[in-house]
VOPAGU-2260 file (C-alpha; in pm, 1 decimal, decimal comma):
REM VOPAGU-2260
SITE   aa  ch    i         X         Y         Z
SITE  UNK   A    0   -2839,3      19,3     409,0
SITE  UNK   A    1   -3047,3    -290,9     273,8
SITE  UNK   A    2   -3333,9    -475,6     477,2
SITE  UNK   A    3   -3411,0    -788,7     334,1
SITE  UNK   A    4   -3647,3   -1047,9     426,2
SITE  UNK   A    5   -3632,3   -1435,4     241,4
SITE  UNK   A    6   -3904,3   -1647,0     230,4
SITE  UNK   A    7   -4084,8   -1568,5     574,2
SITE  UNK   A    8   -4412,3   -1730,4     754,7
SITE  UNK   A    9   -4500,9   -1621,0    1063,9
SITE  UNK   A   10   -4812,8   -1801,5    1270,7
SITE  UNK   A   11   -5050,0   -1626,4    1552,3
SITE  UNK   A   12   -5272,5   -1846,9    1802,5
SITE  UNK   A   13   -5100,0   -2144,4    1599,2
SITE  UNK   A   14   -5256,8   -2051,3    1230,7
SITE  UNK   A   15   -5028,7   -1969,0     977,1
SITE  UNK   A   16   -5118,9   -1553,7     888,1
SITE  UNK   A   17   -4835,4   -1541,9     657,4
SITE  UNK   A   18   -4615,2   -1806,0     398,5
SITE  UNK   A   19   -4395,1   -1727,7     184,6
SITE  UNK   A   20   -4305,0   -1322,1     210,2
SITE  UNK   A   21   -3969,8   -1191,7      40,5
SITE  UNK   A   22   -3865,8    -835,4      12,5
SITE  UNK   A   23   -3554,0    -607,6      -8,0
SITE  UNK   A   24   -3631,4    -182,6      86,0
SITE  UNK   A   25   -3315,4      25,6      48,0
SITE  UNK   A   26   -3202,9     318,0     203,9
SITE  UNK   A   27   -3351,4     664,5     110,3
SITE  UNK   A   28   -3672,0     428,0      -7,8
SITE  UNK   A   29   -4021,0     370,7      95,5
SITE  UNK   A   30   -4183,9     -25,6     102,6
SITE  UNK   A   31   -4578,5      26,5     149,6
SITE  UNK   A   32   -4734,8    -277,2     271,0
SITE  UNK   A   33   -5077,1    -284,9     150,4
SITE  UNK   A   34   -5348,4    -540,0     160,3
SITE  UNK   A   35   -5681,2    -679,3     342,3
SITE  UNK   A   36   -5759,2    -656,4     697,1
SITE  UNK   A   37   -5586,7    -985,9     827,7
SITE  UNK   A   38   -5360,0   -1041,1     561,0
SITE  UNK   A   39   -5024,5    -952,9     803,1
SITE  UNK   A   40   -4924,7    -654,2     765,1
SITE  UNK   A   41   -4903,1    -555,0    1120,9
SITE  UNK   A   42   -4737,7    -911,6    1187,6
SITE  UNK   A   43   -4515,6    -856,4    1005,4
SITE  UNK   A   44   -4363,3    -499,8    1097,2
SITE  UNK   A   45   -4365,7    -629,6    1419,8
SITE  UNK   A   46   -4135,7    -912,3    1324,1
SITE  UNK   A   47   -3914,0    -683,2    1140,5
SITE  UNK   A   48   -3892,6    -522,7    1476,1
SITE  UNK   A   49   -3840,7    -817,2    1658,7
SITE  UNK   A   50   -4192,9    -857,8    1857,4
SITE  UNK   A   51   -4286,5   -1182,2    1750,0
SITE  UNK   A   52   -4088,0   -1501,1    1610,5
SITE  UNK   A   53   -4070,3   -1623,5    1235,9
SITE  UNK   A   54   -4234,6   -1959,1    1160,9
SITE  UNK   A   55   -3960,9   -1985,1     885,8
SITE  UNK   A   56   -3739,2   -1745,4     695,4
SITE  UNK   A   57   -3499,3   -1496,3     760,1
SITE  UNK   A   58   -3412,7   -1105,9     786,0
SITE  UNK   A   59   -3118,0    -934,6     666,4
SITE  UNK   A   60   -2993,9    -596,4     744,8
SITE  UNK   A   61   -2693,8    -498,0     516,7
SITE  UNK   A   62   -2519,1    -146,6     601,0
SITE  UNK   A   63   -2608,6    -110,7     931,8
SITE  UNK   A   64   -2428,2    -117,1    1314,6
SITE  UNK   A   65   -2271,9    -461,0    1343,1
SITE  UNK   A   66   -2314,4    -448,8    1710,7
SITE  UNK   A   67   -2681,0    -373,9    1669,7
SITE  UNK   A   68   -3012,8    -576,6    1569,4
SITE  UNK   A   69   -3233,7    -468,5    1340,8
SITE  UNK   A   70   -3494,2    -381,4    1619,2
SITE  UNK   A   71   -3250,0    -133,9    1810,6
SITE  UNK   A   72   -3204,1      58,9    1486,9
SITE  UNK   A   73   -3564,7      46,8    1441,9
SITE  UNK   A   74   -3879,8     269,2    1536,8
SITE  UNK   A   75   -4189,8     100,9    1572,0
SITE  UNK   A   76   -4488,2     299,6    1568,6
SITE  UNK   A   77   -4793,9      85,0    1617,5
SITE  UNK   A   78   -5127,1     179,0    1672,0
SITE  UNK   A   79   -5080,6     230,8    1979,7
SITE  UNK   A   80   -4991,9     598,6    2085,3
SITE  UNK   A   81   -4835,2     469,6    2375,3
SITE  UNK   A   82   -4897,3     797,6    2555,6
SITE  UNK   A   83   -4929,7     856,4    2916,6
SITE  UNK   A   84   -5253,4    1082,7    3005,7
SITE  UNK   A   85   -5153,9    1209,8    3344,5
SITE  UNK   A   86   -4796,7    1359,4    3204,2
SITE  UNK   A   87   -4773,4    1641,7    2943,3
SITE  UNK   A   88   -4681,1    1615,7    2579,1
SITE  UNK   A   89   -4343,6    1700,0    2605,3
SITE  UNK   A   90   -4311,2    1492,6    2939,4
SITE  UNK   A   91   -4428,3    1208,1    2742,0
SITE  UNK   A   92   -4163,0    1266,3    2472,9
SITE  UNK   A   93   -3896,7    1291,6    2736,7
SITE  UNK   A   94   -3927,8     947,2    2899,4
SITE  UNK   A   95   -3979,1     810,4    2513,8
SITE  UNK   A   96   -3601,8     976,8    2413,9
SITE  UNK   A   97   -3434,2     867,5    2747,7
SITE  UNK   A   98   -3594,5     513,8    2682,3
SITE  UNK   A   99   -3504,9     507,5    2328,2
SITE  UNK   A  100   -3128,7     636,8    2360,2
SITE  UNK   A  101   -3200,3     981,9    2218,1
SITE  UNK   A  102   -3176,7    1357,9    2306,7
SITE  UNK   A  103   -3449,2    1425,5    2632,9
SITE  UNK   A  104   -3396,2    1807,8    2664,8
SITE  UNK   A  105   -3661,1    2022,8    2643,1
SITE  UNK   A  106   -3527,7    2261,6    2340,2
SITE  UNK   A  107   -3524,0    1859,4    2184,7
SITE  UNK   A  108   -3865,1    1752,6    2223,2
SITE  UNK   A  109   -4025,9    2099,9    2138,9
SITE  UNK   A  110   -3832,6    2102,4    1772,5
SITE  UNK   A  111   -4010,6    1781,3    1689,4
SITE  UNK   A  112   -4342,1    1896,4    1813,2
SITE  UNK   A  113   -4289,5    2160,9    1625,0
SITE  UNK   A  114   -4189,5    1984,8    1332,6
SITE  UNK   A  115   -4538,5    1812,3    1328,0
SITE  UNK   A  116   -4768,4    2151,5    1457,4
SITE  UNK   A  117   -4750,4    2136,0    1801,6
SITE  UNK   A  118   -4513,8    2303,0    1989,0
SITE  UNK   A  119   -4835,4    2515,3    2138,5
SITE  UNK   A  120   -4944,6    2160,0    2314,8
SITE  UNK   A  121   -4574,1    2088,1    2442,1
SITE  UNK   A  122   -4690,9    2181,5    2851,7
SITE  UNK   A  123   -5090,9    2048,8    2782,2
SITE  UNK   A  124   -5115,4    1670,9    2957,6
SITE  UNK   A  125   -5183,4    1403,1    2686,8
SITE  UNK   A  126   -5554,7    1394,6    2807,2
SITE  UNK   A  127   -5644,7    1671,2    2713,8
SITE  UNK   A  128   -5557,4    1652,1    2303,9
SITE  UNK   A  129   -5744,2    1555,8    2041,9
SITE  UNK   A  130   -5699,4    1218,2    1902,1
SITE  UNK   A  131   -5516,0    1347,4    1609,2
SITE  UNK   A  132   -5302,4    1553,9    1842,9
SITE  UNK   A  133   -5191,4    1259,9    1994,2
SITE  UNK   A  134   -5100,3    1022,5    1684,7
SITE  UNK   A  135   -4921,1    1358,6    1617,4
SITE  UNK   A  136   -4718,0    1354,8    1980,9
SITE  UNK   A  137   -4651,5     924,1    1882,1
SITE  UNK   A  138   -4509,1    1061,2    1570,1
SITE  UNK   A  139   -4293,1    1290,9    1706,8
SITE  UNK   A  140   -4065,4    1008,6    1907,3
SITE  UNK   A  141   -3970,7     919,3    1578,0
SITE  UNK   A  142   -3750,9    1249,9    1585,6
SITE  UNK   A  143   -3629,8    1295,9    1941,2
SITE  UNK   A  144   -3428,1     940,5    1894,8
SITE  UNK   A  145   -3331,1     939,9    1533,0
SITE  UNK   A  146   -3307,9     609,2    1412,6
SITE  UNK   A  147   -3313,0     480,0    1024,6
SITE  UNK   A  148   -3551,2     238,2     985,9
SITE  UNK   A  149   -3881,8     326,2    1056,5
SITE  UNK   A  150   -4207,5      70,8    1122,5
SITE  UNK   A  151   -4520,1     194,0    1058,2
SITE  UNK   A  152   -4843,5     108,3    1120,3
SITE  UNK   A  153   -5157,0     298,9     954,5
SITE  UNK   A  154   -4922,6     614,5    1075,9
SITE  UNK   A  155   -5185,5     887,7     917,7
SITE  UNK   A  156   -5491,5     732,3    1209,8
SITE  UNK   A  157   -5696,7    1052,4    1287,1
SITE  UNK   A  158   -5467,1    1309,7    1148,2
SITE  UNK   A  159   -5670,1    1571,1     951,0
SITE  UNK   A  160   -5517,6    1673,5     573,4
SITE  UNK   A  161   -5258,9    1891,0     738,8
SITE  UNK   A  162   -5091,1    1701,4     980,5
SITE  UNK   A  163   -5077,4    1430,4     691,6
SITE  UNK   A  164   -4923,3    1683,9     472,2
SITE  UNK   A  165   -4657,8    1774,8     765,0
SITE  UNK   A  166   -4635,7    1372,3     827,8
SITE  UNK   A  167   -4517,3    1317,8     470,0
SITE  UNK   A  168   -4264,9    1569,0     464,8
SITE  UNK   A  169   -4146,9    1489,4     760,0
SITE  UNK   A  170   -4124,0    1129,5     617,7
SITE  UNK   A  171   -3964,9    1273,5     285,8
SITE  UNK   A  172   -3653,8    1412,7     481,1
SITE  UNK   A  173   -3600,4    1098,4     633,3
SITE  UNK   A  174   -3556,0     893,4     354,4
SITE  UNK   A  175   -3342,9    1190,9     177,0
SITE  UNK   A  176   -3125,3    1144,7     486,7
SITE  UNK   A  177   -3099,5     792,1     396,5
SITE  UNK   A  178   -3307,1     679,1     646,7
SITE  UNK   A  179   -3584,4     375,5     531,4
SITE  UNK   A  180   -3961,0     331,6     583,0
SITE  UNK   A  181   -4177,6      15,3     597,3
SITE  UNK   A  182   -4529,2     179,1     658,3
SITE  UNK   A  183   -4878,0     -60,6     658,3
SITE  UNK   A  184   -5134,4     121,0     544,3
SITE  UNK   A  185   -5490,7     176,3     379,6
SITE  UNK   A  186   -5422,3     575,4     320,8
SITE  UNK   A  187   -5201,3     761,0      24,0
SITE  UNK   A  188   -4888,0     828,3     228,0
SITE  UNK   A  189   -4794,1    1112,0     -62,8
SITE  UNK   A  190   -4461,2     921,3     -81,3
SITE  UNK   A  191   -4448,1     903,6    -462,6
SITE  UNK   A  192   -4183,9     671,8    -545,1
SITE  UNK   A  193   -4278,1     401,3    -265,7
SITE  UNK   A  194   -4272,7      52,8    -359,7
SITE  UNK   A  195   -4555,7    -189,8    -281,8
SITE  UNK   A  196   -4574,6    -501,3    -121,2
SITE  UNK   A  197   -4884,0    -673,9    -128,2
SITE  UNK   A  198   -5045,3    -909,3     123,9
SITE  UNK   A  199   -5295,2   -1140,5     106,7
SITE  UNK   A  200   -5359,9   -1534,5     -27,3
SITE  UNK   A  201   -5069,3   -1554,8    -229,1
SITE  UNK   A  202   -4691,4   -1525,0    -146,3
SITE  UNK   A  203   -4599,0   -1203,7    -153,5
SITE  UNK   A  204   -4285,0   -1065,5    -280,4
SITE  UNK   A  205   -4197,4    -676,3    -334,3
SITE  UNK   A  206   -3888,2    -431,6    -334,8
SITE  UNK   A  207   -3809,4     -62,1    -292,2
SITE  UNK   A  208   -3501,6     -45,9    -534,0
């Protein structure tokens, strides 16, 4: 699998945020998008997954489901938890795997809590965790509806040196799976061999070969 992107601009509140933006991340490879506040990178994962339209430019995805977009074979985790406080942990993971097209049984949603530290929190409702416990729950939908590109944005937010450590191996198996990350962020992501993209003034242009 190849996602490319040629020559992109994309504009907010009609001003032009980004010009100019070409990259190519392969599969079983890491692109870190790094840069400013306000130089794009959250504009543009979410035009990779399909929330907002290009001002010019193009995606590619090469190696993927023909009958598919790149947005339905994408995860976007924003920063948004996207959590509902009144329903439990695993409840929330539930509706997040039926809505997603994944696997909504309970033995499902525990694994991946588990995966990340917190199958003990599986029955607690969502407000009553700490805020690193529930970046923590957000991560986990990335594993109860496997999909191979992932879309992250600042993914590490209030997770202590632990959970990052589980995050990146977590991370780690996905790309040896094949799978492929596209992660904004200020914070090491302990992915070693990531490429870099960087955003700011200039047109940017990076690759994860």
């Amino acid at each position: 699998m190849r996602l490319s992107a040629h020559e992109i601009a994309i504009e907010r509140g009609g001003r032009r945020i980004l010009s100019g933006v070409s990259f190519e991340a392969r599969a079983g490879k890491a692109l870190l998008l790094v840069g400013p506040n306000g130089s794009g990178k959250s504009s543009l994962l979410r035009a990779v997954a399909g929330f907002l339209p290009l001002a010019a430019g193009t995606f590619a995805l090469e190696g993927g489901a023909a009958d598919a977009g790149i947005g339905e074979q994408a995860h976007y985790l924003g920063h948004s938890d996207a959590l509902k406080s009144a329903l439990t942990a695993g409840e929330n993971l539930a509706f997040w795997a039926d809505a997603l097209g994944g696997d909504s049984a309970r033995a499902a949603w525990i694994a991946a809590l588990g995966r990340l530290g917190l199958a003990h929190v599986a029955d607690f409702p969502a407000r009553a965790l700490s805020a690193g416990q529930k970046r923590r729950v957000a991560l986990a939908r990335l594993l109860v509806a496997p999909r191979p590109i992932w879309l992250l944005d600042e993914p590490t937010t209030a997770l202590d040196a632990a959970a990052q450590r589980q995050f990146a191996l977590v991370m780690r198996e996905h790309l040896a799976s094949g799978g492929l990350i596209l992660a904004a962020t200020h914070a090491p992501l302990s992915l070693d061999d990531a490429a870099r993209l960087i955003l700011g003034d200039a047109p940017a242009t990076g690759a994860a070969a």
